[in-house]
C-alpha atoms as one frame of an Amber mdcrd trajectory, in Angstrom:
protein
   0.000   0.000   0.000   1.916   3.638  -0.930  -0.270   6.600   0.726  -0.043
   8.941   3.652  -2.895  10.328   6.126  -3.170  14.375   5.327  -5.470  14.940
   8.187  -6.413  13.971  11.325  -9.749  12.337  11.956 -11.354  12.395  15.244
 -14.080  10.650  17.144 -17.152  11.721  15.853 -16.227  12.525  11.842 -17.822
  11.306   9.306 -15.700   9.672   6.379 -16.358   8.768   2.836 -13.991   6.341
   0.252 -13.623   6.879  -3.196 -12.028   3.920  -4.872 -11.367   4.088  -8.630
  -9.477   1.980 -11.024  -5.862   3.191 -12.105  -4.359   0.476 -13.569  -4.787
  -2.892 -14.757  -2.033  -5.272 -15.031  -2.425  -9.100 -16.805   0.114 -11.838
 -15.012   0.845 -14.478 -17.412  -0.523 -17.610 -15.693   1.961 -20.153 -14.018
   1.617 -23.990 -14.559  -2.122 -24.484 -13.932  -2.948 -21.464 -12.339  -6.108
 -19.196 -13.119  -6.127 -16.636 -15.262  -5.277 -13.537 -12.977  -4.153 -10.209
 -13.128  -3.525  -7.034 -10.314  -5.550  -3.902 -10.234  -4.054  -1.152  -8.479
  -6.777   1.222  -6.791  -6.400   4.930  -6.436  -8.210   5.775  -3.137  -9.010
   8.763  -1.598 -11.121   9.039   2.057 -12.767  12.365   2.962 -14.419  13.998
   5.867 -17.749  15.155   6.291 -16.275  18.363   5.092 -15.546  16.797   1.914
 -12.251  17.428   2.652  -9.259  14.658   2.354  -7.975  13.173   5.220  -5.731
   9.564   3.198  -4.777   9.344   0.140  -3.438   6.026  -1.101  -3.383   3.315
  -3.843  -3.661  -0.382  -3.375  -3.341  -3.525  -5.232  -5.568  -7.042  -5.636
  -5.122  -9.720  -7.175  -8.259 -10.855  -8.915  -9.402 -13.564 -11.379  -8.998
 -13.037 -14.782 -12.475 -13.476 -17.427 -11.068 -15.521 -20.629 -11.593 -13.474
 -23.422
């Protein structure tokens, strides 16, 4: 996970996540594996202010569809 908090929160806040797609990246699959890939998330939590208090990107590993 790369990110860093940019505000405190305290007891009481409200907060909000927006997750959206950045990237998509296909693994080749090994021996009998699935077809998978990783997609990194761009994530950003707000405050009831609307303001941002993380900003950070993540990655899954999820099962690729055959095409």
């Amino acid at each position: 996970m790369l990110g860093r908090p940019v505000e405190p929160v305290a007891p009481g806040d409200t907060i909000r996540v927006k997750l959206a797609v950045k990237r998509k990246i296909k693994k080749e699959p090994r021996g009998d594996e699935k077809p998978n890939g990783v997609v990194v998330w761009a994530i950003e939590v707000t405050n009831q202010h609307d303001k941002p208090v993380a900003i950070y990107d993540i990655m899954t590993l999820v099962e690729r569809r055959q095409a």
